[in-house]
KEKOL-778132 format. One record per residue (C-alpha): z, x, y; residue in one letter. Coordinates in nm, 4 decimals, decimal comma, m for minus. Layout:
! KEKOL-778132
<<Z; X; Y>; "a">
...
***
This chain:
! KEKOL-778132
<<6,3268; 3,8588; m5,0503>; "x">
<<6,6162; 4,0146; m5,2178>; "x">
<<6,3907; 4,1378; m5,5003>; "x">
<<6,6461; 4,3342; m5,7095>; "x">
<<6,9576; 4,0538; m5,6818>; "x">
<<7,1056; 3,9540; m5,9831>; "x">
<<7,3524; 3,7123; m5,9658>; "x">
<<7,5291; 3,4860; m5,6229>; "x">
<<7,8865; 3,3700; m5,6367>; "x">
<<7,8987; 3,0730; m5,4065>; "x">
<<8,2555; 3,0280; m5,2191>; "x">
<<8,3850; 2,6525; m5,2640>; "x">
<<8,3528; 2,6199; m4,9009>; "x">
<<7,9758; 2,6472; m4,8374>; "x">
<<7,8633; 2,2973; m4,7669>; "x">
<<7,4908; 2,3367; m4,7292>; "x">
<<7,2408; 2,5843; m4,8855>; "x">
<<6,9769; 2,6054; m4,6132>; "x">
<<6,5775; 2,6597; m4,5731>; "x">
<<6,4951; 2,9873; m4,7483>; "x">
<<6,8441; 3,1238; m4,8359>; "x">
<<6,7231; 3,2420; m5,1524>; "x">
<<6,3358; 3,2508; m5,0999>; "x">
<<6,1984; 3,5632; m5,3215>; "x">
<<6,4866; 3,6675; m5,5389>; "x">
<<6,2525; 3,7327; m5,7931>; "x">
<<6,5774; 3,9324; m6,0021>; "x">
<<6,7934; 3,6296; m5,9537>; "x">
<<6,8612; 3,4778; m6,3314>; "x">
<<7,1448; 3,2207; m6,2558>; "x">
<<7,2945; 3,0158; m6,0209>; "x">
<<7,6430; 2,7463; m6,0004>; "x">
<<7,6202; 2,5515; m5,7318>; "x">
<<8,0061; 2,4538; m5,6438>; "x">
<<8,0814; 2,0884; m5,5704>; "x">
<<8,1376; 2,1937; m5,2142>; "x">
<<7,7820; 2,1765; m5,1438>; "x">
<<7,5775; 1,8259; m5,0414>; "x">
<<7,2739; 1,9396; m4,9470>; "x">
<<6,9730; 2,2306; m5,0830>; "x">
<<6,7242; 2,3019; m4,8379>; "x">
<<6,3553; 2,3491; m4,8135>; "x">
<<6,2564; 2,6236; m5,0163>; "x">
<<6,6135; 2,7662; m5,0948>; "x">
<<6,5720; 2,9075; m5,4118>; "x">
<<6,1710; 2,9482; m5,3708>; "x">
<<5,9502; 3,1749; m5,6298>; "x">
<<6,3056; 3,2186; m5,8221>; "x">
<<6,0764; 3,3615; m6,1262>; "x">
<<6,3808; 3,4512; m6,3098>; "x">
<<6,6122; 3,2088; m6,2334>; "x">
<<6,6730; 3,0072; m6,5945>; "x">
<<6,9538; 2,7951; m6,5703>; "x">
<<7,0742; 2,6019; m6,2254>; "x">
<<7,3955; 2,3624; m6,2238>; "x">
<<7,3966; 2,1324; m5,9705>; "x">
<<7,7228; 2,0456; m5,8527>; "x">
<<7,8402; 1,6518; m5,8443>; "x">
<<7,8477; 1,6444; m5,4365>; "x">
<<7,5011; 1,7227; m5,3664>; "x">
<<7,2911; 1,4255; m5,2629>; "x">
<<6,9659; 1,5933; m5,1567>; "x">
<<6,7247; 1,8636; m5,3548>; "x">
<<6,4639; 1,8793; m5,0788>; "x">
<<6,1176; 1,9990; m5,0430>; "x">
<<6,0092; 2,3089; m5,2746>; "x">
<<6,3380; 2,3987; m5,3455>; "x">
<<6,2966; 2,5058; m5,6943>; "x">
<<5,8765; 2,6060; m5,6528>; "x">
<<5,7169; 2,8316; m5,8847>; "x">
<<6,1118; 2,8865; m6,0712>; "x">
<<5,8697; 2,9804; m6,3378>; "x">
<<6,1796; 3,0563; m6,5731>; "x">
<<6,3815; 2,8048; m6,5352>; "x">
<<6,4375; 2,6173; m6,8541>; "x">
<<6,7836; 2,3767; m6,7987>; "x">
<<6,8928; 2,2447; m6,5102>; "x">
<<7,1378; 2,0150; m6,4686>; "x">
<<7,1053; 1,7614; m6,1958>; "x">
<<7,4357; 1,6430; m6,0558>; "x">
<<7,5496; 1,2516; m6,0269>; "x">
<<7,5824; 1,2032; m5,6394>; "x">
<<7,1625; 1,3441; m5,5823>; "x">
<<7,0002; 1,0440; m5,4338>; "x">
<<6,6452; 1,1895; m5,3763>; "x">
<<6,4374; 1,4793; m5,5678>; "x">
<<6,1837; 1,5973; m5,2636>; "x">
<<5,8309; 1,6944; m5,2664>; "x">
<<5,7286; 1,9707; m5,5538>; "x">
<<6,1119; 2,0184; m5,5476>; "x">
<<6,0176; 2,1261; m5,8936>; "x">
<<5,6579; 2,2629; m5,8704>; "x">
<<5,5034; 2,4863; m6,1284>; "x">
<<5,8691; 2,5454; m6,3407>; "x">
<<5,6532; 2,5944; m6,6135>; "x">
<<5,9381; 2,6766; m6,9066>; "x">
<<6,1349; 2,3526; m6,7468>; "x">
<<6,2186; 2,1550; m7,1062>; "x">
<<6,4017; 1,8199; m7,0418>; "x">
<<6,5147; 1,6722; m6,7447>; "x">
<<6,7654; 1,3804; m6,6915>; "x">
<<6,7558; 1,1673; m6,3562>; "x">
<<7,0414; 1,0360; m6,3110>; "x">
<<7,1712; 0,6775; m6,1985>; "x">
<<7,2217; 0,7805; m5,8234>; "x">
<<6,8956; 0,9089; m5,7549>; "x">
<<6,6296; 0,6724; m5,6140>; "x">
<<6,3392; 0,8268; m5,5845>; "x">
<<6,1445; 1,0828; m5,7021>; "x">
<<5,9142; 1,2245; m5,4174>; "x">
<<5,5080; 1,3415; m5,4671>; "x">
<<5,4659; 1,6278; m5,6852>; "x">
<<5,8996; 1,7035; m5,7560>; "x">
<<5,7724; 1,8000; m6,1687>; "x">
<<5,4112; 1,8777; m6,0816>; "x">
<<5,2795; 2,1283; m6,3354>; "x">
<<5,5880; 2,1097; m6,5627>; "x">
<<5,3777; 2,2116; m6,8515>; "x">
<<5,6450; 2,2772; m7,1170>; "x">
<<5,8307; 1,9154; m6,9995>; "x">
<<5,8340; 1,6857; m7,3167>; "x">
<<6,0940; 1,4300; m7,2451>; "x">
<<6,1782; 1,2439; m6,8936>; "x">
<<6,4543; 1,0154; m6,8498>; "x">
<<6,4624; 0,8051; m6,5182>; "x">
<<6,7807; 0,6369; m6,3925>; "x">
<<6,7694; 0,2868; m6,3387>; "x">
<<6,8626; 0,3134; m5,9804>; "x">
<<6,5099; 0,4659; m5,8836>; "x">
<<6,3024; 0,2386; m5,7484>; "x">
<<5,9514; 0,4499; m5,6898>; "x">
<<5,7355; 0,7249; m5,8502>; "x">
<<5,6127; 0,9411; m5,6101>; "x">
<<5,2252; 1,0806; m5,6106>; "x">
<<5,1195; 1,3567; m5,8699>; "x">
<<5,5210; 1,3327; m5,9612>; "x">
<<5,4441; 1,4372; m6,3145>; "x">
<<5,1012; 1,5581; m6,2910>; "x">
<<4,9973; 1,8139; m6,5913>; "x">
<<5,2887; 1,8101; m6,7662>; "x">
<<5,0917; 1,7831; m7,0676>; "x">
<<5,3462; 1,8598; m7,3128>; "x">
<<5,5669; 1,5401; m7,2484>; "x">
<<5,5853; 1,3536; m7,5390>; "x">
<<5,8516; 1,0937; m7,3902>; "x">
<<5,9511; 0,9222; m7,1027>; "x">
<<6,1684; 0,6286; m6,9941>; "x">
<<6,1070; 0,4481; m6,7043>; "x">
<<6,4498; 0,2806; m6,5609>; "x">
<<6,4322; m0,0789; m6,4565>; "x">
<<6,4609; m0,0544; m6,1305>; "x">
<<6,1237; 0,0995; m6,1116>; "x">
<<5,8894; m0,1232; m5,9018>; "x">
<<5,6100; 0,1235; m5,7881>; "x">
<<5,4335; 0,4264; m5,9734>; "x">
<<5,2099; 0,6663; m5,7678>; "x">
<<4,8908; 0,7957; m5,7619>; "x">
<<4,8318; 1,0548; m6,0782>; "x">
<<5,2099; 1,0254; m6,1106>; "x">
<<5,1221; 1,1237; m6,4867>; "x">
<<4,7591; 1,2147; m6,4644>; "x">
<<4,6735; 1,4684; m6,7538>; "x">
<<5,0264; 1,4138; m6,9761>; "x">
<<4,8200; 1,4321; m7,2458>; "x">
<<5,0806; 1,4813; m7,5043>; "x">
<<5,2613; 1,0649; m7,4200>; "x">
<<5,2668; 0,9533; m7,7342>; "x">
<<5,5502; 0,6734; m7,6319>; "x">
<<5,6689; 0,5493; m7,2775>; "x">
<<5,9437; 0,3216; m7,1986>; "x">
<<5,9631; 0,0921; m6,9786>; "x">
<<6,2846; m0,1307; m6,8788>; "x">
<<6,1673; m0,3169; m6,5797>; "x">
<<6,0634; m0,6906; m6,7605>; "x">
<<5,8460; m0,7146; m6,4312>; "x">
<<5,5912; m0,4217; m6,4996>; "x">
<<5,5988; m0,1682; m6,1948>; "x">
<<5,2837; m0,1717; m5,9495>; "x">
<<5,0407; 0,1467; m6,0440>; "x">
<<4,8540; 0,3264; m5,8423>; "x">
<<4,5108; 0,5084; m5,8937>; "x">
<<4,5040; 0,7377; m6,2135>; "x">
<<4,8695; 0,7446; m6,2878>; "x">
<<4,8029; 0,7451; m6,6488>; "x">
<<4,4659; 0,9044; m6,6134>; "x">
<<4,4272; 1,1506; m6,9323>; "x">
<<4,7005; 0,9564; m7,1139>; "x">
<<4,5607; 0,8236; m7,4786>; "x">
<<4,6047; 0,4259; m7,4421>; "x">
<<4,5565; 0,4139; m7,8011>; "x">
<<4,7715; 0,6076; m7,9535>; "x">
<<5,0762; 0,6279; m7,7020>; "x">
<<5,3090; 0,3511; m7,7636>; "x">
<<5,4272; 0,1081; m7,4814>; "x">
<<5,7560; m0,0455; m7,5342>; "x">
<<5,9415; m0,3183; m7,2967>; "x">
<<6,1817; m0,5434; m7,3087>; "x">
<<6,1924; m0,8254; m7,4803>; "x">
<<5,9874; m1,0985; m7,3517>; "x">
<<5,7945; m0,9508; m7,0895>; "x">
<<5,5056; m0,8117; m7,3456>; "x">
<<5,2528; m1,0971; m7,2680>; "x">
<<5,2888; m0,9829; m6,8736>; "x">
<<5,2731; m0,6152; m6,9425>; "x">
<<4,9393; m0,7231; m7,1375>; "x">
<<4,7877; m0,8636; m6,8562>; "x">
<<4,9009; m0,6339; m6,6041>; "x">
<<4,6786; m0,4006; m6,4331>; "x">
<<4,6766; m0,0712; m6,6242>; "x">
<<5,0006; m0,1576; m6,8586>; "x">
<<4,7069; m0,4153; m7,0149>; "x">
<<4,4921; m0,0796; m7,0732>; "x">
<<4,7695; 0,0590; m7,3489>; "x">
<<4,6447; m0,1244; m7,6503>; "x">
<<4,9686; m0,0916; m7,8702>; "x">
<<5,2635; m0,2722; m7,6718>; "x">
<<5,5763; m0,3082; m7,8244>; "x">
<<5,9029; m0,4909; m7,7773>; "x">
<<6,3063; m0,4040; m7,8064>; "x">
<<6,5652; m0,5535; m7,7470>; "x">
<<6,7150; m0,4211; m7,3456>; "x">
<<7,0927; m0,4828; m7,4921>; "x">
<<7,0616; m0,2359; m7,7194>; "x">
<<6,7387; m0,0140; m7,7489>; "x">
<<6,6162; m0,0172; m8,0960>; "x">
<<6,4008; 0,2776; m8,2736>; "x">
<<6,0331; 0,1764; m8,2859>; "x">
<<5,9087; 0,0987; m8,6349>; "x">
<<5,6027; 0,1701; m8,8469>; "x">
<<5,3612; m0,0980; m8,8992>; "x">
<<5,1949; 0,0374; m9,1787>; "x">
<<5,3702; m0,1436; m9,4589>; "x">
<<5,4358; m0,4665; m9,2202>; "x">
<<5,2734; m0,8086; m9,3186>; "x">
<<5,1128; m0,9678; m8,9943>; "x">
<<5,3330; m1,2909; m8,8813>; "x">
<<5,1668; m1,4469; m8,5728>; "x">
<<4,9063; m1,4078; m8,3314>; "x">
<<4,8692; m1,5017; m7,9856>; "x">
<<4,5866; m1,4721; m7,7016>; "x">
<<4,7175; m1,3369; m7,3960>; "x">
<<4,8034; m1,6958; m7,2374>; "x">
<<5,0763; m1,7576; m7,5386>; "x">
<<4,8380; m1,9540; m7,7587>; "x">
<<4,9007; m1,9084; m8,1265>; "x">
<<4,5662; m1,8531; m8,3041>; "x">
<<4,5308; m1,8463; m8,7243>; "x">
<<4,2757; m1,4971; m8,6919>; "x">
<<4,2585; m1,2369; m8,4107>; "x">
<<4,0288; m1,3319; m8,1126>; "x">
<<3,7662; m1,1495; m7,9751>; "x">
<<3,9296; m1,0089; m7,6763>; "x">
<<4,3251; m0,8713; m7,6256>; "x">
<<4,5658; m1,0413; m7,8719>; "x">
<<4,9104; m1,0105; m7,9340>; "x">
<<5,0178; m0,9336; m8,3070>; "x">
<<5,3689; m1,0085; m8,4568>; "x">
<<5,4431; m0,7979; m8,7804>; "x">
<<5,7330; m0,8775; m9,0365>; "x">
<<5,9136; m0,5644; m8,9152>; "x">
<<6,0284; m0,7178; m8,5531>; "x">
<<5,7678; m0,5261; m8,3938>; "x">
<<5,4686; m0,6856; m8,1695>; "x">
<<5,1458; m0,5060; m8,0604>; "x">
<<4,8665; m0,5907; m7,8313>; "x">
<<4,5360; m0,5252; m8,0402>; "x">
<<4,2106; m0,5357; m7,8341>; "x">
<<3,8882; m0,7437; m8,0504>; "x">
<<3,5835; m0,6533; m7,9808>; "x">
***
């Protein structure tokens, strides 16, 4: 509750930045975090609303519950390479929050850690997290982007519910994740683009929800390729679901190869 601080030096021996520390410092615009420190408590820098810009030093291995809530300001932060869990709303309500990079050593993302991240329009998860945690990315309906690493097995309830803005999300698992209940609720499964690797589109097709996304799209894992227009593209093949090639679209899901490389899943009716 240090309403009128400005700015923290923190000494290169603190360790551990504990529940609170900074709760309230409403005056507080920026923050280093010194590689000293492996752990940020519960609520340490808590309704920061001027806080923009937090570095994360490369020894910290926890960001625990709330500890960035309501940093309505904050608009970079940097997310150090030895963090191996983001914790519940760690993140909550930092509405000006841009871009954010997980990196490889995190491995999951708990409940609500971007929840209401409403100026958020590109995620990039590490492939060393394996879950999605509940509302995780719930209204941040400005994200345009995200890429799903491949170690990503499980996706939570409303993990994206309302990102109404997904126009493309990529996803490097071949074996698509398990979703729960209204993860992309209030996503466009028309427009927004689902790209995997190559191979694994006739599973994502049948998978439950991925098969929802009607335009599903292949590159190459190696080497991730830009996603081309299929406007000018001559239709080469067509397949039902269970790998049969057909001469004309079926009524039902089919799969559509175009000239250009690319491959979408069109839905007959």
């Amino acid at each position: 509750g240090c309403s009128s601080l400005t700015e923290v030096t923190i000494g290169n021996s603190v360790t551990s930045i504990e529940y609170g520390a900074f709760y309230d410092c409403t005056s507080l615009t920026e923050v280093t975090i010194p590689n000293s420190v492996t752990s940020i408590g519960d609520d340490a820098f808590y309704n920061c609303s001027s806080l923009t810009e937090v570095t994360i030093g490369n020894s910290v291995t926890s960001i625990e519950e709330r500890a960035f809530y309501n940093c309505s300001s904050l608009t970079e932060v940097t997310i150090g390479n030895s963090v191996t869990s983001i914790g519940f709303y760690a993140f909550y309500k930092c509405s000006s929050l841009t871009e954010v990079t997980i990196p490889e050593s995190v491995t999951s993302i708990r409940g609500a850690a971007f929840y209401n991240c409403n100026s958020l329009t590109e995620v990039t998860i590490g492939n060393s997290v394996t879950s999605i945690g509940d509302d995780a990315f719930y209204n941040c309906s400005s994200l345009t982007e995200v890429t799903i690493g491949n170690s990503v097995t499980s996706i939570g309830v409303d993990a994206f519910y309302k990102c109404s803005s997904l126009t493309q999300i990529y996803s490097a698992n071949p074996t698509p994740p398990s979703v729960e209940y209204g993860a992309f609720n209030g996503v466009d499964k028309e427009t927004c683009t689902l790209i995997v690797p190559t191979g694994s589109l006739a599973v994502y097709a049948s998978a439950d929800v991925w098969q929802d996304f009607m335009n599903i799209q292949e590159y190459d894992a190696t080497g991730m390729q830009s996603v081309s227009s299929t406007e000018e593209a001559e239709v080469t093949s067509i397949y039902t679901l269970d790998g049969k090639q057909v001469s004309a679209p079926q009524r039902g899901a089919n799969i559509i190869r175009y000239s250009d490389g690319t491959v979408k899943k069109v839905l007959m009716k």
